[in-house]
N, C-alpha and C positions, 0 to 999 in steps of 0.2 A: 504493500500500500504506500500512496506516495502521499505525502504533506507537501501542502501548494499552496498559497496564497495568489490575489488573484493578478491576469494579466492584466501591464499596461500596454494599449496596442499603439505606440508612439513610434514614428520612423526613426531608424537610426540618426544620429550625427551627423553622419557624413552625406544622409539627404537630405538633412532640413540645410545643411550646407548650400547645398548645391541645387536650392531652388531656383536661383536666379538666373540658370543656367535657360528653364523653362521661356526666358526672356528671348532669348535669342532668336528664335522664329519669327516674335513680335516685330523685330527688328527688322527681320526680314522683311515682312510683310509690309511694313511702312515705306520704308525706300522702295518696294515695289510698286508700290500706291502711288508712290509720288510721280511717276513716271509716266507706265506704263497707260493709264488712262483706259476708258470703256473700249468694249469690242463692237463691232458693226450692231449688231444684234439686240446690245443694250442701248445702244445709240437709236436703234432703230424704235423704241418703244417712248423714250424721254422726246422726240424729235418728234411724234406724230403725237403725243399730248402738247405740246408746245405749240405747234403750229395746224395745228386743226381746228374747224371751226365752234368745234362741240367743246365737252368738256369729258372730265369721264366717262360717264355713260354713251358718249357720242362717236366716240374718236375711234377708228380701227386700228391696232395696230400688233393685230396680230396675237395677242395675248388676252387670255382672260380678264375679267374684273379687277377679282382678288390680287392677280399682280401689277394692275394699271394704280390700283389704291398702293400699293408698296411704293412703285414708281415715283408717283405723286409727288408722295411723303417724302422721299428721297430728295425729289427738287428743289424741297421746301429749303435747303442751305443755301445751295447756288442763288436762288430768286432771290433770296435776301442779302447773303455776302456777297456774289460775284454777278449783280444784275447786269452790270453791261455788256458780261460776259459770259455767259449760261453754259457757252460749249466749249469753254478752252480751257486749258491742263490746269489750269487752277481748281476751276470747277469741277471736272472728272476726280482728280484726286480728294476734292473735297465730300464727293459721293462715293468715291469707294472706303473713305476713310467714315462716315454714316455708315456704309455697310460691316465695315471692322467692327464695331462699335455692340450692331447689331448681331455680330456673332460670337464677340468677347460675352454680350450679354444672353447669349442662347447657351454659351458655355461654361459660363457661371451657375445657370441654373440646371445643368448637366450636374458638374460638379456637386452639386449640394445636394439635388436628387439622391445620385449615388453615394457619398458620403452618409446620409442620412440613413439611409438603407443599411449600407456596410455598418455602419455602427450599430443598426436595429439586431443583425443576425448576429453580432459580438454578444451585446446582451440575451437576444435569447437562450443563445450558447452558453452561457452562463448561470442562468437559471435553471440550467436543468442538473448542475451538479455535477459530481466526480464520476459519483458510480452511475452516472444515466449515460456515460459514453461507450464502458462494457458492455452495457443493456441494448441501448439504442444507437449507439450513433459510429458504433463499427459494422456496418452493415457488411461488410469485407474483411480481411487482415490483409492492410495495408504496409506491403513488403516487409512483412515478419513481426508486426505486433504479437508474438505469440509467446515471447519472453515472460521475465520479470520489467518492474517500473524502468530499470535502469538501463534495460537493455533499449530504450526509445530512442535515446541518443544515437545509438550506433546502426538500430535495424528500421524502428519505424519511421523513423526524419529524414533517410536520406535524398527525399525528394525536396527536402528544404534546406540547402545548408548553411544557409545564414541563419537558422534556428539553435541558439544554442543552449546551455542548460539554465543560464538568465530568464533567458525567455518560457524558461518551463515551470516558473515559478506560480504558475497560475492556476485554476479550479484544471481538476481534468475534463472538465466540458468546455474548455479555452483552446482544447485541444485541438477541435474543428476550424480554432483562427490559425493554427500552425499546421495547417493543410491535410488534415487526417482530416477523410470525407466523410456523410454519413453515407446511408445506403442506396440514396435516393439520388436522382440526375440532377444532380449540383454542381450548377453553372456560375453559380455567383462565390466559389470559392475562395478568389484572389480579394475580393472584398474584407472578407472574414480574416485574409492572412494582417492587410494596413489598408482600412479603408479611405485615412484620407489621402494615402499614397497612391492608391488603385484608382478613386473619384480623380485625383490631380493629372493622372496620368493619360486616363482615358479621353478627358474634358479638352487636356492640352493636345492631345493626338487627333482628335475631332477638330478640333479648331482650326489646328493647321492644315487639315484635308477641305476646310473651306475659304478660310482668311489666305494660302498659299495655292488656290487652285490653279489648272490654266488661265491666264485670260482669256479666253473662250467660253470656258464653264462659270468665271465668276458671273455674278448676277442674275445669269439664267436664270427661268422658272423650274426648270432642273435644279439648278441648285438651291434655289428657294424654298420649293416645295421638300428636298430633302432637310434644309435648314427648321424649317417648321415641324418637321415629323422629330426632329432632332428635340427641339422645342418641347414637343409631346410627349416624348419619355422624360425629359427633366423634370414638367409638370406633374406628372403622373407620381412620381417620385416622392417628390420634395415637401408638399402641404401634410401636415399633423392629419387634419380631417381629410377622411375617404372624398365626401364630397365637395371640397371645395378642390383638391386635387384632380377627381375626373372631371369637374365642369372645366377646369379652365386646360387639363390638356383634352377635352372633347371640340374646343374651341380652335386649340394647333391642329389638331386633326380637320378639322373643316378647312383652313387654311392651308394646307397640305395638297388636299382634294382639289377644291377651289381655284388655287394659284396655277395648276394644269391637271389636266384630270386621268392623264398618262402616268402623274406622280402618286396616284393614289399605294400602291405597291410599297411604298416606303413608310406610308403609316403602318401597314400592317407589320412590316419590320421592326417598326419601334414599338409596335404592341407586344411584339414576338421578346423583345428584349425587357419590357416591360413586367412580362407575365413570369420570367426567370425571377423575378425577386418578389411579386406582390401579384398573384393569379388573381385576387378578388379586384384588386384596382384597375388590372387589365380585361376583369371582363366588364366592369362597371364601366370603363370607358369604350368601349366596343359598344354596347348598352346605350349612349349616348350618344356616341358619335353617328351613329346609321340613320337618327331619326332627323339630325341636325344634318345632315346633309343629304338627306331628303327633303326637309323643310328647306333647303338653300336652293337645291335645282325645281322646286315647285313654287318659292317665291323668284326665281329668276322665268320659269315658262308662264306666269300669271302678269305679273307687272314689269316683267325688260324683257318683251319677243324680241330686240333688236340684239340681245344679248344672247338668246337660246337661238336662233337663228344663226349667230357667229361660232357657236360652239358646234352646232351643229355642222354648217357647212366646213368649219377646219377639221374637224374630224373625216372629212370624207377628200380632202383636199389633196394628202400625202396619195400618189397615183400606187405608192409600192407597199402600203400597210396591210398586215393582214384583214384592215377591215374590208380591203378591196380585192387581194388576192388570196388572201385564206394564208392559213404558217406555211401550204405545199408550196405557194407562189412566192414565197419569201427568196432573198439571194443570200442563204445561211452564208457562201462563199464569204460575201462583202462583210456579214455580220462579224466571221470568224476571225477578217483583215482587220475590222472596226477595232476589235477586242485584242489584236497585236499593237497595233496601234495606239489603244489607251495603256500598254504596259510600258510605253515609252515613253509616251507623257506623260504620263500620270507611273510608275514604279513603283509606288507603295501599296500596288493592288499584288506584288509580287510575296508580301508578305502573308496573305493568307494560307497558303497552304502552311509552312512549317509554324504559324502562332495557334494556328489548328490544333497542328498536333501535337503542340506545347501544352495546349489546355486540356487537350485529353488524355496525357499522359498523367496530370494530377486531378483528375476526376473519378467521381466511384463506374461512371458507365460514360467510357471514354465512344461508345459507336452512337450516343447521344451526341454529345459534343458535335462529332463531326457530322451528325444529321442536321444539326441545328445551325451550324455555319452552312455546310451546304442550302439549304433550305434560304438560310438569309441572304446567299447569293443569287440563289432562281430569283428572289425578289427585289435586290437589286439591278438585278440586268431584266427582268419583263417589260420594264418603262421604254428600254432600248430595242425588243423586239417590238413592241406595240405599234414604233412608232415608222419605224422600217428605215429611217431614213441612215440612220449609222453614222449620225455626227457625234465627237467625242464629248463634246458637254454632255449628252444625253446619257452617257455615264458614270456621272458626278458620284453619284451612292454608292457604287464601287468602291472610287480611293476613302470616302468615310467611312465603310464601313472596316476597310481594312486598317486604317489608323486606329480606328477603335478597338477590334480586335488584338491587334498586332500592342496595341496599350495592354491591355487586360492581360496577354500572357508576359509580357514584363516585368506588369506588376504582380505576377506572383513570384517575383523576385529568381526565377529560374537559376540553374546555374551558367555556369559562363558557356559551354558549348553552348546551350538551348538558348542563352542572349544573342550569342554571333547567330544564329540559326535565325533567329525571328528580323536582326537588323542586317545582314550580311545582302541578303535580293536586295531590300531598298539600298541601300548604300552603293551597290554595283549598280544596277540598274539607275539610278542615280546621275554613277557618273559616267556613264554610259551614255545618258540622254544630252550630259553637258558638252561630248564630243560629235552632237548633230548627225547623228547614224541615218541613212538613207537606204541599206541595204537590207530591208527588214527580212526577209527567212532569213538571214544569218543570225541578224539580232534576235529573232525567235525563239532558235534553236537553243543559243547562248542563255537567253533566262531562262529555257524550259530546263537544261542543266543545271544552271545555279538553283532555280527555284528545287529541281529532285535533289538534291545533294545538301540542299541547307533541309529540306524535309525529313531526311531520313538522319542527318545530324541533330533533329530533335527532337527523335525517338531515342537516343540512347543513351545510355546512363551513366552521369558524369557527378561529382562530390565537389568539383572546384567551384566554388562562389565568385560571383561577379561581383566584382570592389569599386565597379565606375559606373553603375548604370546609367545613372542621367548624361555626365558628357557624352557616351555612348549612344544613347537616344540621340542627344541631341543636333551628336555630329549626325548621323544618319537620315534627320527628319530635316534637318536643312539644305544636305544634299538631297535627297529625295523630293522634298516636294519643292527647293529653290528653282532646280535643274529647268520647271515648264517659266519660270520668270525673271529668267536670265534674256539678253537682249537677242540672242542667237537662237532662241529656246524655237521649234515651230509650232504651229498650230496642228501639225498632224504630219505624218512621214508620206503615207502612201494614198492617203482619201480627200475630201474635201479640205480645200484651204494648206494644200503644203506647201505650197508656194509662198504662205505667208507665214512671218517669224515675228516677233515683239516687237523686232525694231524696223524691219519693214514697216510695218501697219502706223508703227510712230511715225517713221520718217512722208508716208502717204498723206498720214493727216496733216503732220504739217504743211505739206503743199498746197493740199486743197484750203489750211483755213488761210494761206496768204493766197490764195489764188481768187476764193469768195470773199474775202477784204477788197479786193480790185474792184469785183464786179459787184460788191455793195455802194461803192464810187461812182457807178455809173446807173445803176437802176436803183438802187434807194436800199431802207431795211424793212419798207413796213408795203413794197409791192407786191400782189400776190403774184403769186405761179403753183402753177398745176403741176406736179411732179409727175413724172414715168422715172419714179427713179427708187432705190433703195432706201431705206430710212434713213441711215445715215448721211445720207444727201441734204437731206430738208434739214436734218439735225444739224450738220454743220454751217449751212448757208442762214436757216433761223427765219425764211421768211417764210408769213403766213398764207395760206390756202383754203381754199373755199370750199376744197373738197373732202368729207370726212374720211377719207379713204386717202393720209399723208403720204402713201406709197401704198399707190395702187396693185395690193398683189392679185386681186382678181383678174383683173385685166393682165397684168403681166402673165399670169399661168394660162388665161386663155389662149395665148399665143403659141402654147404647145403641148395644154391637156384640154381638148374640145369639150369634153364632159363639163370642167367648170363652169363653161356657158348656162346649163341649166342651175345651178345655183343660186338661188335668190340674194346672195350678195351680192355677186356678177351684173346682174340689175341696177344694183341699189350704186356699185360703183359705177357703171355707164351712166347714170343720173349725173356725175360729175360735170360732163360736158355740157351740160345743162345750163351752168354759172361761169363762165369763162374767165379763168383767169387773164392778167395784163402777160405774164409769159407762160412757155411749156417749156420746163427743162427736162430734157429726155437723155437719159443714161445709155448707148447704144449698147453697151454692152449686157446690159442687164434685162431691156427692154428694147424689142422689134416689134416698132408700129405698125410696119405692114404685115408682121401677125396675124393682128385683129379682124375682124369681120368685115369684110369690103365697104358695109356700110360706115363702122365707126372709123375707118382709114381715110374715109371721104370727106367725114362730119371735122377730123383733124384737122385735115385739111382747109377743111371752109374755117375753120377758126386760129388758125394760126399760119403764120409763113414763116415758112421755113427755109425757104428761099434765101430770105434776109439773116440766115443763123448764123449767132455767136458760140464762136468751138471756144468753152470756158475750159474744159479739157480735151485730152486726147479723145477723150468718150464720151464728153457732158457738152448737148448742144443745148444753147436757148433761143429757143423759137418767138419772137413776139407775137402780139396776138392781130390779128388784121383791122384795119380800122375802114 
């Protein structure tokens, strides 16, 4: 029989030392801000609320409600700091540093969520006593508990070696915080070992997979909608009372849904992760959540048709989505390329497998574990089949979910093989990505090796403790997720947009905003014009249009998907021509007029000359309007 008094579950020394270290990312992330600036994308949704003639409710721009109201909100700095300036790098970095803001504060309430929790299973661990852990809570004999007390040290700990006879000074039902399982699929283990070390870890690995993402992915409603689901488990977590906990992550959850409705898949994620610590809160919130957004798409088809009408017709809009060709008509080829491709940009998706198997090697039913990460995977990548289109933002949930992961088996403080094992993929892959590899099945081949080798290095069983964890994390998460916001970083190797890199796209914009400085000199800031152009066309130029449709993509996809013609937006944007703006700036590259319907090529015609066009770029004509 042992004499114990009970544990304190305080992180060592030498990582309350080394918090500061968690800074460094932060760092990153600012000087990337500073720079780097919005992607077409984001531009394209700020620049069709700004220059359209509606308001919310009015303005098309390709995006939901729920993320037009984000947008807004967003603007709300610039309109007030940088009015005369709305779309220039001051501005940009001043909304992506709102969006920092807004994920320091998504991962704060992560952190405490989980912390709150980890502390909950200490104490109940506790409460149950010395002799409730012989009874109850060795549902196994884990690696040789079949001693005397003293043989713990030597047979039953050796999957924790920083555990040492200090740390055993506590109730034997303390025992479950120094990683003896009970019998049951106990996934929240690493909690139990230092929960504010595990909540700090997790929170801070999360963060970086959104505050360091591509520019490509930052802002999206991809990543939004993942940011929100993230949101939802913190909530869930974190409030004393069950119900004030499910209403308000039932409310992330609607904003999830909401903000695109491809991201719905990512709530269920965080319910999935939810229901690992607190089953009754995660079905109380599932509970809530279904009726509230039923009530959302049944006050949206009652009072805003103009709204269920846009959701409607984008849904049908993607020509390659299995809504249109079923999963048989899918190009799995492209999907398979899509998902090479994000392991370059993005490399911290390389950590899944071996932090896998990190956590199931200190689990009591380690073929859960890897059901449950699998599983959380099909649901991070459905958002990317759904949509068919296989841009990599649309894989955003991927690198958080693997930061998260790839957190949680850290923090069960592993030994040092299984640490290199879990950071070793990001860290190669990493800097891998920082030497602009183009050759991708080579680069494939390369991580599918590193990835099998660091896996099967964190199956085996190792006694040497890890004495640096965090500068280790830290070098690893900065090369890993820096690598996509370095100036040479691209946007993708082999798919859409590889041609463009960080600092291509910087050096683009600035052309264009000294190029519409010119041409605001000669046509004014407050004359309209009708755009055939991309959004971020109108976004940088700033002048206003009559058409609510600031970048007409109806029209534009008419020109080489027929089908869009019947559309009831397709309508509603050919109404444009209806109010003729003073010019037509037409993007040739993006937009072929004589696409359109013989009729509307005629009707261009009788309203603009084109004859008289100003090449403001190599590609951007402006048409005046005929008088």
């Amino acid at each position: 029989m042992i004499t114990t008094a009970p544990v304190r579950t305080v992180e060592p020394v030498a990582v309350r030392r080394r918090w500061p270290l968690l800074l460094v990312p932060a760092v990153v992330a600012l000087v990337s801000s500073g720079w780097l600036g919005l992607n077409f994308d984001i531009r394209y949704a700020f620049g069709g609320l700004r220059n359209g003639p509606g308001g919310l409710l009015d303005n098309f721009v390709h995006r939901p409600l729920a993320y037009r109201v984000l947008v807004w909100l967003l603007d709300r700095g610039p309109s007030i700091l940088t009015p005369g300036d709305r779309s220039g790098g001051v501005a940009e970095a001043l909304i992506r540093g709102e969006a920092l803001l807004l994920v320091t504060a998504v991962a704060v309430l992560l952190w405490a969520g989980l912390r709150r929790h980890g502390l909950r299973l200490v104490r109940e661990g506790a409460r149950r006593g010395g002799a409730g852990v012989a009874a109850a809570g060795m549902g196994r004999d884990p690696a040789g508990l079949r001693g005397s007390g003293a043989d713990l040290t030597t047979a039953g700990l050796r999957r924790d070696p920083d555990l040492t006879a200090a740390r055993l000074s506590g109730s034997g039902a303390d025992l479950t915080t120094a990683g003896l399982r009970r019998g049951g699929p106990d996934l929240t283990a690493a909690a139990r070992q230092n929960p504010t070390l595990t909540a700090a870890l997790i929170a801070a690995g999360v963060w970086c997979a959104f505050a360091l993402a591509p520019n490509w992915s930052f802002l999206q409603p991809d990543w939004t909608g993942a940011l929100w689901a993230t949101a939802a488990l913190g909530a869930v977590l974190l409030p004393r009372r069950t119900a004030v906990a499910v209403a308000v992550a039932a409310v992330f959850v609607l904003l999830c849904v909401a903000t695109k409705l491809t991201t719905a898949p990512y709530a269920l994620l965080a319910g999935g992760v939810a229901w690992l610590f607190d089953r009754r809160r995660a079905y109380w919130t599932a509970a809530w959540s279904i009726p509230l957004i039923l009530a959302w798409l049944g006050a949206t088809w009652l009072f805003d048709p103009l709204e269920w009408q846009w959701l409607h017709d984008m849904s049908a809009l993607v020509p390659h989505s299995p809504l249109r060709v079923g999963l048989t008509g899918l190009d799995w080829h492209a999907f398979a390329e899509s998902g090479a491709n994000l392991a370059v940009v993005s490399p911290v998706v390389l950590v899944l497998p071996p932090a896998t198997a990190v956590l199931a090697r200190s689990a009591a039913r380690p073929r859960l574990v890897v059901a449950g990460a699998v599983t959380a995977v099909v649901l991070a990548v459905v958002p990317v089949i759904g949509q068919g289109e296989w841009y990599l933002y649309q894989w955003i949930a991927l690198p958080v979910l693997a930061a998260g992961l790839g957190a949680a088996a850290l923090a069960t403080r592993p030994p040092l093989v299984q640490t290199v094992a879990v950071l070793a993929p990001a860290l190669t892959g990493g800097a891998v990505a920082l030497t602009g590899p183009r050759h991708l099945p080579l680069v494939t081949a390369a991580f599918a090796g590193i990835v099998f080798i660091a896996t099967t290095a964190a199956c085996l069983r190792s006694t040497k403790p890890t004495k640096a964890l965090l500068p280790l994390t830290t070098i690893a998460a900065v090369v890993a997720f820096g690598a996509a916001n370095v100036p040479a970083a691209a946007y993708s190797i082999t798919m859409d947009h590889s041609q463009d890199t960080n600092l291509s796209r910087y050096l683009n914009t600035a052309g264009l905003r000294e190029r519409f400085a010119q041409l605001h000199r000669e046509i004014g800031t407050d004359t309209t014009v009708l755009y055939f152009a991309f959004g971020d066309v109108n976004y940088l130029l700033g002048n206003p249009t009559p058409c609510r449709y600031p970048s007409p993509v109806w029209l534009q996809r008419s020109t080489f998907l027929p089908y869009v013609r019947d559309f009831p937006s397709y309508h509603d944007n050919v109404h444009c021509l209806d109010a003729p703006a003073d010019y037509l700036l037409v993007d040739r590259k993006w937009f072929t007029v004589s696409g359109l319907e013989p009729a509307l090529v005629a009707r261009v015609d009788r309203l603009y000359d084109c004859g008289r066009v100003v090449h403001v770029t190599d590609t951007l004509d402006l048409c005046p309007r005929r008088t």
